[in-house]
Structure formats: C-alpha cells, structure tokens
C-alpha positions as CSV (number, residue, x, y, z in Angstrom):
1,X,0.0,0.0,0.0
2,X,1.1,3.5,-0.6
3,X,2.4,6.0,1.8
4,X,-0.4,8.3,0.8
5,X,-2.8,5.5,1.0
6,X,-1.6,4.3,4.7
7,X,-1.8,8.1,6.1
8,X,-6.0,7.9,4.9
9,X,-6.4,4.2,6.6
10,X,-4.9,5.3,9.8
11,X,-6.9,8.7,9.9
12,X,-10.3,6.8,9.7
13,X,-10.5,5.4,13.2
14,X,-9.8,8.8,14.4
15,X,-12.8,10.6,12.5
16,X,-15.4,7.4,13.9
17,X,-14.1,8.7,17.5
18,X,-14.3,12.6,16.9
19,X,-18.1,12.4,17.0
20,X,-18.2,10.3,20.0
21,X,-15.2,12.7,21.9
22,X,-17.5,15.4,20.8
23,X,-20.8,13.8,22.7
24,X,-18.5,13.0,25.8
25,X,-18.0,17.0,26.1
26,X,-21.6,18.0,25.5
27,X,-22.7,15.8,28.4
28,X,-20.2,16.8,30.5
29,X,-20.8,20.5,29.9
30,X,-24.7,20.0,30.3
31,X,-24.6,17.5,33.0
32,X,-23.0,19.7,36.0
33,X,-26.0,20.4,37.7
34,X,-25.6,23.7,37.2
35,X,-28.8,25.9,35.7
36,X,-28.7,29.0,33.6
37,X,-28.9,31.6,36.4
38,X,-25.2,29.7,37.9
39,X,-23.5,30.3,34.4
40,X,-23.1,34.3,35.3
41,X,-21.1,33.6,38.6
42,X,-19.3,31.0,37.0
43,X,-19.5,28.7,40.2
44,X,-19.4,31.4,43.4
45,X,-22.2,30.9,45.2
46,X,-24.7,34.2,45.9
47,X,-23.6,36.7,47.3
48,X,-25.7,37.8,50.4
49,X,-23.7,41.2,51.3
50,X,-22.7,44.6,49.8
51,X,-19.0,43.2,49.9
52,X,-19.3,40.2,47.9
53,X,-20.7,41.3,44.8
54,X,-17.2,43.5,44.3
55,X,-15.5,39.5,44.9
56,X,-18.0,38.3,42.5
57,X,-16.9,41.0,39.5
58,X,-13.3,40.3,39.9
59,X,-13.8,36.9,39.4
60,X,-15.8,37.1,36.6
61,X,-12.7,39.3,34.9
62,X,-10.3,36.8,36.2
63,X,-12.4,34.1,33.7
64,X,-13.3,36.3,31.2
65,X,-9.5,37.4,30.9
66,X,-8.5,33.4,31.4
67,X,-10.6,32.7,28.5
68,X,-9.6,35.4,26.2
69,X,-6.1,33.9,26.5
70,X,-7.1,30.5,26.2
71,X,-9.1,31.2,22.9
72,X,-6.0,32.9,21.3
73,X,-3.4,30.3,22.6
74,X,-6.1,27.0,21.4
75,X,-6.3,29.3,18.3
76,X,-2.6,29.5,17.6
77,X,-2.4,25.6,18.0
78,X,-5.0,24.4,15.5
79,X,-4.3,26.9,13.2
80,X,-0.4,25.0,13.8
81,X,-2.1,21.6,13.3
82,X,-3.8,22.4,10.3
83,X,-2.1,24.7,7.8
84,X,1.7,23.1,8.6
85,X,0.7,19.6,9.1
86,X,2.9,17.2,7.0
87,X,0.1,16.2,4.6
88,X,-0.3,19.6,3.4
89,X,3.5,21.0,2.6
90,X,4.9,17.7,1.2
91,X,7.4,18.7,3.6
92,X,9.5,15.7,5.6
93,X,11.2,18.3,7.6
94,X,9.9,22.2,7.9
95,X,12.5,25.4,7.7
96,X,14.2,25.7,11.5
97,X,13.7,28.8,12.5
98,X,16.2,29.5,15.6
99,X,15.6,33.2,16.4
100,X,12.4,35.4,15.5
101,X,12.7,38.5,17.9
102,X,9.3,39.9,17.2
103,X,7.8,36.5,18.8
104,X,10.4,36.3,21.5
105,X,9.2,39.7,22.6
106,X,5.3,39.5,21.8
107,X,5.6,36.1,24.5
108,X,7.1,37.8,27.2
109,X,5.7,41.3,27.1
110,X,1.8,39.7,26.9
111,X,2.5,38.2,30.0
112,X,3.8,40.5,32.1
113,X,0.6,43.4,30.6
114,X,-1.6,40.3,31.3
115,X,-0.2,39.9,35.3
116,X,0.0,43.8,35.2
117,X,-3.5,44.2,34.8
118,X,-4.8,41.2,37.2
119,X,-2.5,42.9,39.6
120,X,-4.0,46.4,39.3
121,X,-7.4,44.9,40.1
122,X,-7.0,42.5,42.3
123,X,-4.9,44.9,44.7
124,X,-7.6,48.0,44.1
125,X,-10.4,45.3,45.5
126,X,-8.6,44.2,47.9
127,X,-7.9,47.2,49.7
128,X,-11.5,48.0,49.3
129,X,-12.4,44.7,50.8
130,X,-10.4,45.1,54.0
131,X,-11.3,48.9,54.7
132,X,-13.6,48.8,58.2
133,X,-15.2,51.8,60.1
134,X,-14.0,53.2,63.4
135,X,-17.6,53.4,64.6
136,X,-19.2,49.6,63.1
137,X,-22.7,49.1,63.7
138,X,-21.5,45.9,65.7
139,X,-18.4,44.3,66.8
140,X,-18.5,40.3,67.2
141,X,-15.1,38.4,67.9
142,X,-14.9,35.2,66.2
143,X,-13.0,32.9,68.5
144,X,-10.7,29.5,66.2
145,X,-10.1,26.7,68.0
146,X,-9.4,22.8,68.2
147,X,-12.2,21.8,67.0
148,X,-15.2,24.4,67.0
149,X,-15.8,28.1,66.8
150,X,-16.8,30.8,69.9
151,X,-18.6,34.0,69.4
152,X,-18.5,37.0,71.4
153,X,-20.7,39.6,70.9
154,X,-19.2,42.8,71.8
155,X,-22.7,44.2,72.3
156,X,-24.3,46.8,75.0
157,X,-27.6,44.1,75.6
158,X,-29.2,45.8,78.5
159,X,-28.2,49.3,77.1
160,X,-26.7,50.4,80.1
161,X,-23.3,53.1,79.1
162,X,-22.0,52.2,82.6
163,X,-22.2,48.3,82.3
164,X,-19.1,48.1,79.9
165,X,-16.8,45.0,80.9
166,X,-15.1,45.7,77.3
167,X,-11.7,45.6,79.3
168,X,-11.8,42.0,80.9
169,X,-8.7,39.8,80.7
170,X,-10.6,37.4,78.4
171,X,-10.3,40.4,75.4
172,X,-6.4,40.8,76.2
173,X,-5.5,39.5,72.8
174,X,-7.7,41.9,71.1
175,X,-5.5,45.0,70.9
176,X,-6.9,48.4,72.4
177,X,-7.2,49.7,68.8
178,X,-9.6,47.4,67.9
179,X,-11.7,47.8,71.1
180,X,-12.7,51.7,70.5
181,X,-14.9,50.6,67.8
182,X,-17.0,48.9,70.7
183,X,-20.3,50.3,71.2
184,X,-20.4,51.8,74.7
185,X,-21.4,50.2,77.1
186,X,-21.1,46.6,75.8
187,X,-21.0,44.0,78.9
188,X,-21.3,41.3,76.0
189,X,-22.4,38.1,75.7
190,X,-21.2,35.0,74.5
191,X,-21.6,31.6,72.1
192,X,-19.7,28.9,71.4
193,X,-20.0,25.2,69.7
194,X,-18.3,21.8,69.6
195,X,-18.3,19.2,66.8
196,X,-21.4,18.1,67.8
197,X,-23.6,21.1,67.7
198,X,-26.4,21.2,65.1
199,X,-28.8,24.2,64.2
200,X,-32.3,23.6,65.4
201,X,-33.7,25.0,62.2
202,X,-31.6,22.9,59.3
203,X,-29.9,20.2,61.5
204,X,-26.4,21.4,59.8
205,X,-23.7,20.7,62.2
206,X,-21.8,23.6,64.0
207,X,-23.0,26.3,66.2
208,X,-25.0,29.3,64.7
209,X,-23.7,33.0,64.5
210,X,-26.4,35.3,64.4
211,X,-26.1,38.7,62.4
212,X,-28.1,42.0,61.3
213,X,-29.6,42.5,58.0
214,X,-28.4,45.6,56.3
215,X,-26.2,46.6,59.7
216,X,-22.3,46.9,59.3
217,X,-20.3,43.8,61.3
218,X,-16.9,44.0,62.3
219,X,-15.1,40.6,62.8
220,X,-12.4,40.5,65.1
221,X,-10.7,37.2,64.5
222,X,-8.5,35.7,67.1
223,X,-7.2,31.6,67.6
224,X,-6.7,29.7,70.8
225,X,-4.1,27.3,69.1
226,X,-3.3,27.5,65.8
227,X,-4.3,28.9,62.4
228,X,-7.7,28.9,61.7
229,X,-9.5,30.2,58.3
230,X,-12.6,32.0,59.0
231,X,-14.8,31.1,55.9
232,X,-18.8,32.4,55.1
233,X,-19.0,30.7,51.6
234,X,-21.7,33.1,50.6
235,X,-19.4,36.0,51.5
236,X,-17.2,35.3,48.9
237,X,-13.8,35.7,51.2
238,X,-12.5,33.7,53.7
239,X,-9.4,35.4,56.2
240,X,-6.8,33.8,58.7
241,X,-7.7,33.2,62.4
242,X,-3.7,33.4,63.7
243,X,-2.8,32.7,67.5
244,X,-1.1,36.1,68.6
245,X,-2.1,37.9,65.9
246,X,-5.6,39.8,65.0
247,X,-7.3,39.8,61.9
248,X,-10.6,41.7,61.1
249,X,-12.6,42.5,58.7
250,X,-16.5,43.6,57.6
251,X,-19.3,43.5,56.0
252,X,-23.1,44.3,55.7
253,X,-25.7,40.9,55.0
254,X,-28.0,42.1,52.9
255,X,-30.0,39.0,52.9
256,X,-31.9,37.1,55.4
257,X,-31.2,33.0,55.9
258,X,-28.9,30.5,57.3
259,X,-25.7,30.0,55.6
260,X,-22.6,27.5,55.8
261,X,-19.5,28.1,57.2
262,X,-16.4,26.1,57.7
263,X,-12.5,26.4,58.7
264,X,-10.6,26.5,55.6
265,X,-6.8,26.4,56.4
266,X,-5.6,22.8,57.3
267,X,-5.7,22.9,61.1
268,X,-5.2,19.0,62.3
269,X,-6.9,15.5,62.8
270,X,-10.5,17.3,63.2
271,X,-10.6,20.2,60.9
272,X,-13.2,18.9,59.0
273,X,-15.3,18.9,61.8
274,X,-14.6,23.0,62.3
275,X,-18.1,24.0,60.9
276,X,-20.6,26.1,61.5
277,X,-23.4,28.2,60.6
278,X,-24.0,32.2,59.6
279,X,-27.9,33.1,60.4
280,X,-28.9,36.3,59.0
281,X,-31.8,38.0,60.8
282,X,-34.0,40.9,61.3
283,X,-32.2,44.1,63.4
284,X,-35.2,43.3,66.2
285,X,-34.6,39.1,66.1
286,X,-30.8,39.7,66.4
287,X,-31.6,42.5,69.8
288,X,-33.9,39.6,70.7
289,X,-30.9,36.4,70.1
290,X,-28.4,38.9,72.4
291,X,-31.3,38.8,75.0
292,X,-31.6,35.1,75.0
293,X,-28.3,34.5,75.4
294,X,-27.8,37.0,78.6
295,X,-31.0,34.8,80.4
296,X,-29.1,31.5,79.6
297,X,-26.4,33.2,82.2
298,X,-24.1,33.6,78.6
299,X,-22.7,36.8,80.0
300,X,-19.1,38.7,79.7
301,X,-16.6,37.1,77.1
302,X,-15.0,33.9,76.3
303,X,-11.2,34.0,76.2
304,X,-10.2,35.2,72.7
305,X,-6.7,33.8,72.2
306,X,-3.0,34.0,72.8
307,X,-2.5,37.9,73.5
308,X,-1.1,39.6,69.8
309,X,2.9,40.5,69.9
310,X,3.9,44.5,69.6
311,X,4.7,44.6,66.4
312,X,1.7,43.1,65.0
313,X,-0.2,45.5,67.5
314,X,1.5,48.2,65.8
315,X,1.0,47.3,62.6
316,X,-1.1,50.3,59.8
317,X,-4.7,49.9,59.0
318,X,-7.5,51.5,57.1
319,X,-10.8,53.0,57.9
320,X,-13.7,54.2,56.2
C-alpha cells in the first residue's frame, strides 16, 4: 500500500471517535448540575452582602481574561495543526527557525501586561475589601479553636453606658485599637459550639452565628491554638484566624437565611469537623438572640486567644 494511502487508513478510526469525543464534552458541559442563572457567577455561590458582589466581579474578569487567553493560545495551535501539518506542505522536515525576535518579545511582554493588569485589580479590591469603620454598627469576635468556633458579641444588651466589661482579661488579645470601635457600654455576651452542635432549624452541624440584616459587622478574628480560616462561603472571602495575631474585617448581610461556614486552612486531625453556621436575621430578632443569650447566664466574654505580639499591635490599618 502506498504511503499516501496508509496516512487515509490510519486517519479513519480517528474521525469514527471525533463524534463520540465530541458527545462525551456536550454531556459533560450540560450535565453539571448547574442551571442557567449559575452560568453568570461561574460557580461562586450568591452573594448575600454589599461586599461580595465587588468578589463576585473580579472573578468574573479573572475568567473572562482566562478565556480570552485561552481562545487565542487553542487558536494559535490548530491553526499550527492544520495549515503546517505534514500532509499539506509535502514537507519531511519544515525550515528551522532559531531566532524570531518579534515573537520572543510579543511572549514575554503579553505576560507581564496580562499579570499587570490582574495585579492592578486584584490589589484595588482588595484594599476596598479590607477597609472597616472606626464606629461599626456591631463588633463580634470570632473565636478559632481545636475543633469548633466561639462568638463574642461585643454588644451593650441591657443598654446600660455604665455596664461596659469591654476591658476583661478574656479580650487581652484583642489589641486596644480594635476595642474603641466597641459600642459603649457593651457588657457582652457570649456563644460557642463543639463538633457536635447542630442548628435547630436545618440540623447542619456547627454552632450558629447570628447577624443583622443591612447593619455593618466588624469581625475580630482571634485563635486559641493555631491557624484557623474563617470562611462564610456566601461572603465570597475567607481570612486567617492566627494565634497572637488579629485579623478583622467587615461586612453588611444584605440577605436574610442560614448560611454554611467552615474552617478553611488545614488545622489537624478534626478540621473537617470545624463548621458552623451564619444566620442572617431581622435588626429586632438579632436585639432579641443577644437577650436570650444573657437569660441563659451567657454573659461577659470567652477567652479570645494568645495575646497579639507588639509589632503586629503596631502594625497600619485602614478606615472608612
């Protein structure tokens, strides 16, 4: 048999299987689970507060960006395959080409505008991201540890000024900066969870962190033992819990429910186990949660963590 004649047998099998790779994609593109109104976000959950949908955009540049390069680079390569295949040319073996400066320096300057540009954004959202107030609507200090979460709320519940216990030993890692943002007053009161803990309402394991609708919350994150990740999937962000160091950050729910949260940085045997939930609520059934929780005898603070070193007390931040 010919050369010419061998090339067309042993392309054949490859043309039956082209229809059959093509089905195998269409299914698994359509079969995801996924319905029209999920194609937009491009797998992020909904965002529920007026911080997330800024998250929301930059990933959906990231993609968009992602794609654009893929299209060009897929391009490039079949346009390879087809116009310089073998078949075509006659050719055994193509021109060498060792040097072609214009391409050297279209590869590496792309790049870098490409980086340049994710850069720009990601750092101008970021820094809106992590701005907080001086005065937050409330103050809540989310407490990592081996194997559950705590919650104080650094709230004035009896609205007393003169009540304030917003100096007790068990806030010593919180540094002092943090604490002015306190509402006055605040003799706080206090949650916390194990493994075991479920929420009454959806039987999801963890315990249950109560928040405002449409009221700004400041998270003060602080770990007994070791690093912690403080993760709200519908908030679209996810920050550090770090023993002797504070992270915090905020944001305003926008939409009542219950949401899942979990621990997201690798923290030993029983991180898995470090969930919990995020139950968004009216103004007046939050007031009302705080109330419940001072009658259980829930009172004062839970110890935050290992007290922050000076030069992360020292460190800059940002306010509104």
């Amino acid at each position: 048999m010919s050369p010419n004649g061998s090339d067309r047998s042993s392309r054949r099998p490859m043309r039956r299987k082209l229809p059959q790779v093509l089905a195998a994609g269409l299914v698994l593109a359509t079969a995801t689970g996924c319905t029209y109104k999920d194609f937009p976000r491009l797998g992020m959950p909904t965002p529920v507060t007026d911080e997330a949908p800024r998250i929301l955009s930059l990933w959906q540049g990231s993609w968009a960006a992602a794609l654009a390069t893929g299209v060009l680079v897929w391009g490039l390569i079949i346009w390879s395959v087809i116009f310089h295949r073998r078949s075509r040319t006659k050719v055994q073996v193509p021109a060498q080409t060792r040097y072609n400066m214009p391409i050297e320096a279209l590869y590496t300057i792309v790049p870098f505008i490409i980086i340049a540009v994710l850069f720009y954004f990601t750092a101008r959202d970021e820094s809106e991201i992590l701005k907080t107030s001086k005065k937050p609507d409330h103050v809540i200090n989310v407490i990592g540890f081996q194997w559950s979460w705590a919650f104080n709320y650094l709230e004035n519940v009896d609205g007393n000024k003169s009540t304030t216990n917003i100096n007790a030993k068990e806030l010593d890692a919180i540094p002092d900066k943090w604490k002015k943002g306190v509402p006055e007053g605040a003799e706080g009161v206090y949650d916390q969870g194990t493994p075991a803990t479920r929420n009454p309402q959806t039987g999801n394991p963890g315990p249950t962190l109560w928040l405002p609708k449409g009221e700004t919350v400041q998270f003060i994150l602080t770990s007994r033992d070791v690093i912690h990740s403080f993760w709200v999937v519908p908030f679209l962000m996810k920050q550090d819990v770090i023993p002797g160091h504070t992270n915090v950050f905020e944001v305003t729910p926008n939409q009542e429910g219950t949401f899942m949260g979990k621990c997201a940085e690798l923290c030993g045997v029983d991180h898995s186990r470090m969930l919990f939930n995020v139950k968004v609520v009216s103004p007046e059934k939050y007031r009302e949660h705080l109330k419940e929780l001072a009658k259980k005898g829930q009172t004062g603070y839970l110890p935050s963590g290992i007290k922050q070193t000076d030069h992360a007390r020292n460190a800059e931040t940002k306010n509104k």
